[in-house]
C-alpha positions in Angstrom: 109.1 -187.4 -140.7 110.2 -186.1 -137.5 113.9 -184.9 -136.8 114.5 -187.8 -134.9 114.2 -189.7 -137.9 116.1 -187.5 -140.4 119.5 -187.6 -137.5 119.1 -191.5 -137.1 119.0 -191.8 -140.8 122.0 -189.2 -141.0 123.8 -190.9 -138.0 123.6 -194.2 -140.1 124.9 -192.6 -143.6 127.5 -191.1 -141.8 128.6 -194.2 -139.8 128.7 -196.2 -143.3 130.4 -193.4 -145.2 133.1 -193.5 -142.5 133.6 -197.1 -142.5 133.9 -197.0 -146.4 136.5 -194.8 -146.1 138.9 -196.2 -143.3 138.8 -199.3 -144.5 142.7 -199.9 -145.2 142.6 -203.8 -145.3 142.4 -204.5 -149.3 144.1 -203.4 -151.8 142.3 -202.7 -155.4 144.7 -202.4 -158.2 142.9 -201.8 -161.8 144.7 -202.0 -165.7 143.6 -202.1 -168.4 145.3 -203.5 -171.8 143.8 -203.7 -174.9 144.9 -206.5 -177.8 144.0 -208.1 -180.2 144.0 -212.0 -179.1 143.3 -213.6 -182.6 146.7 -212.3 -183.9 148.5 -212.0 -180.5 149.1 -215.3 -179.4 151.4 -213.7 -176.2 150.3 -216.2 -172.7 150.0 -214.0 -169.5 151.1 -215.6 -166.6 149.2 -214.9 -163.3 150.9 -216.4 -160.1 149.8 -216.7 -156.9 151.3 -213.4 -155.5 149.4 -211.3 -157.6 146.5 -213.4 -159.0 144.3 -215.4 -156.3 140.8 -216.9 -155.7 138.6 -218.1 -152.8 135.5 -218.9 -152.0 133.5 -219.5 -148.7 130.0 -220.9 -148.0 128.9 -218.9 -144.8 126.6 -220.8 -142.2 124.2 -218.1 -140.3 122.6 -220.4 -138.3 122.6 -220.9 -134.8 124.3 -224.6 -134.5 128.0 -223.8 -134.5 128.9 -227.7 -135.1 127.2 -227.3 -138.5 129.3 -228.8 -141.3 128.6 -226.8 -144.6 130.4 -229.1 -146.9 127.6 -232.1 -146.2 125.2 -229.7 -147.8 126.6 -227.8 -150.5 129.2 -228.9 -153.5 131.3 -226.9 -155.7 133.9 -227.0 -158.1 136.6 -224.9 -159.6 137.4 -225.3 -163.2 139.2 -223.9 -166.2 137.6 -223.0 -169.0 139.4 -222.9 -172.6 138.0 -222.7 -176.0 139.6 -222.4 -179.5 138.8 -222.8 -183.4 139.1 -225.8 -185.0 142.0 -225.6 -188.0 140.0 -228.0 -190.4 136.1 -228.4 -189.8 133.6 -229.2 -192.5 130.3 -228.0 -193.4 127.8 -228.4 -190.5 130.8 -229.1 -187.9 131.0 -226.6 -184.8 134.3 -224.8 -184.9 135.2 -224.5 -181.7 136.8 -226.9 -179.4 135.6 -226.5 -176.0 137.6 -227.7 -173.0 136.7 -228.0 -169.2 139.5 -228.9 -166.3 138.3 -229.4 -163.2 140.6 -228.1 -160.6 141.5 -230.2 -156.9 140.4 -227.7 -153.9 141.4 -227.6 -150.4 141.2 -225.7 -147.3 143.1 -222.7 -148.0 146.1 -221.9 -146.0 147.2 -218.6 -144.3 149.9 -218.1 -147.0 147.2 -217.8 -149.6 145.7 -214.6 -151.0 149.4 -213.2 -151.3 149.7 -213.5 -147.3 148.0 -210.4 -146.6 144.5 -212.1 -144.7 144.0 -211.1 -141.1 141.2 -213.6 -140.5 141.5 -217.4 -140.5 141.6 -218.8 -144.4 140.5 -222.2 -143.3 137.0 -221.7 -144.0 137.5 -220.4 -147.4 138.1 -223.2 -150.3 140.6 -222.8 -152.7 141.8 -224.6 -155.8 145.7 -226.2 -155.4 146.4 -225.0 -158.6 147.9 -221.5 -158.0 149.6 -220.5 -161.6 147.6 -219.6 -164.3 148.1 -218.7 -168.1 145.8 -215.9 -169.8 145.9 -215.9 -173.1 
């Protein structure tokens, strides 16, 4: 390889590196708690200011009138499951149960306020309180 090559490649690693790094506009907060859920039957709650979920189909084509929503579908849901008190022999033990969520176009207040591009294209579900259990 010639040095022109090696300096483009480390001009690029050091461009990305640098980006990484100055990149101020998210915050990631991690904790960690460990329980045991069959005897701790404690609900967490999860509001909006601290617990929030988007999606967004991006269009990469060249036709700017393009409505994504003719082409795609999705849904948000909420997914519970526990065990059955009384079953008998051969029954499944588990109730299962599926909720499917109403979605709009999100608004600017969502993702605790703290978006600096335009949340309309992003889809989010109107319920905005959750219970972990």
């Amino acid at each position: 390889m010639t040095i022109l090559t090696y300096l483009s490649i480390l001009g690029y690693l050091s461009y990305n590196i640098n980006t990484a790094l100055t990149k101020g506009s998210y915050t990631t907060t991690y904790a960690e708690r460990v329980r045991n859920s069959y005897l701790d039957k404690n609900y967490i709650p999860l509001a909006a200011n601290s617990f929030d979920y988007a999606v967004l189909i991006p269009y990469l084509g060249t036709d700017p009138d393009t409505i994504v929503d003719q082409y795609f579908s999705m849904n948000f849901m909420t997914y519970s499951s526990r065990l059955k008190d009384n079953y008998t022999e051969g029954e499944y033990p588990r109730i299962d149960k599926v909720e499917f969520l109403e979605q709009e176009r999100c608004a600017q207040t969502r993702m605790a306020n703290m978006s600096k591009e335009d949340n309309s294209r992003w889809r989010c579900a109107k319920r905005t309180d959750y219970l972990l259990e």
